[in-house]
C-alpha positions in Angstrom: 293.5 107.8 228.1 291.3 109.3 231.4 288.3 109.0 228.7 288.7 105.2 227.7 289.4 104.4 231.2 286.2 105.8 232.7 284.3 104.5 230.2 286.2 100.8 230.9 284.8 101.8 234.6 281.5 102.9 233.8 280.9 99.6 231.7 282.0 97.4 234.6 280.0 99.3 237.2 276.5 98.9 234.8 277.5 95.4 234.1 277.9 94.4 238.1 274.3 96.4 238.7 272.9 94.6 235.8 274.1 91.0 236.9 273.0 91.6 240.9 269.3 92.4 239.5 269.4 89.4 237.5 270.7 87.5 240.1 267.7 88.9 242.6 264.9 88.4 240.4 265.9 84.9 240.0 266.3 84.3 243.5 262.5 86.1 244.1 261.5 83.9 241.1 262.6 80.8 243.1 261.5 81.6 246.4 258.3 82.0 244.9 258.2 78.7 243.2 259.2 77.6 246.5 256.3 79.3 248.4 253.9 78.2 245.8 255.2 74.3 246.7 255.1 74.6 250.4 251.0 76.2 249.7 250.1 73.1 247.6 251.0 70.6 250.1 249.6 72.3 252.7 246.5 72.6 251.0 246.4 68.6 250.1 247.2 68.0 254.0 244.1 69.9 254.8 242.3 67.9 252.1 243.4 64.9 253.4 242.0 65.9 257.0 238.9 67.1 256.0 238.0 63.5 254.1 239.0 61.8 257.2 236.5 63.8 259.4 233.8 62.9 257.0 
């Protein structure tokens, strides 16, 4: 009985670790996205500018 139930624990315990890691790499994944986004439009604002000056 004290065997099934740690191994009912120790399954629950990997599967929360498992599932925060997944969640964290897909919230790194979209912050990234994210970052990737906010560089592009800056970069076309400063291409905008620098036609403007010429």
């Amino acid at each position: 009985m004290n065997t099934a139930l740690t191994i009912i624990g120790l399954a629950m315990f990997i599967f929360i670790i498992v599932y925060s890691l997944k969640r964290a790499k897909e919230k790194k994944q979209a912050q990234q996205e994210e970052h990737e986004k906010i560089k592009n439009y800056g970069e076309s604002i400063n291409e905008e500018t620098r036609n403007k000056n010429k």
